[in-house]
N, C-alpha and C positions, 0 to 999 in steps of 0.2 A: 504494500500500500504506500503509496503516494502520499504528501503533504507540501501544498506550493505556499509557502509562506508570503504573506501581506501582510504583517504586523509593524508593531512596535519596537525597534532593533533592541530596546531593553529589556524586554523578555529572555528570561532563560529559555532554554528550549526544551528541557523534562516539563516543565508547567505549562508550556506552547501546545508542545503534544497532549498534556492530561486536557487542558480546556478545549482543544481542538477534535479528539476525538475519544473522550471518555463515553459517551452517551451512545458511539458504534461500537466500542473495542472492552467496555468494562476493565481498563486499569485503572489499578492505582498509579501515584504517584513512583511508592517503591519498588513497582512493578516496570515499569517505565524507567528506571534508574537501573535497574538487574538488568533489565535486554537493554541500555546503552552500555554497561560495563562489559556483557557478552558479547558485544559487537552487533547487535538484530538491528538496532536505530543507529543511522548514517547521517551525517548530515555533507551535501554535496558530494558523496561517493563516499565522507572520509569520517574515521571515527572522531569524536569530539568529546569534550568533556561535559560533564553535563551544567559545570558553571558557562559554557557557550551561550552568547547572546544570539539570537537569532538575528539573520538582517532578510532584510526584504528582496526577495528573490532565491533562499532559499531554498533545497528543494529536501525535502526528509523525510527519507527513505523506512517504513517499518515493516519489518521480519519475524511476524512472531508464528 
């Protein structure tokens, strides 16, 4: 699954993902933070910390 970011560049991007697709995907936040340190969420091909702020344009990648 796909996520084309239009936000706020101050967004983190573990919390980008929870408010963006909790209500399809039922994470949590800690669950969301376990598949970034496993590798499953990408951000622009590349793994990211999950202190990464998100910028606009984006694109994030999830593998669960």
């Amino acid at each position: 699954m796909y996520l084309f970011v239009n936000a706020n560049p101050e967004t983190k991007y573990d919390v980008y993902v929870l408010h963006r697709k909790n209500e399809e995907l039922d994470l949590t936040r800690s669950k969301i933070q376990q598949l970034i340190k496993s590798g499953n969420i990408l951000v622009n091909n590349e793994v990211v910390r999950n202190s990464y702020k998100v910028q606009d344009g984006d694109i994030i990648d999830i593998n669960i």
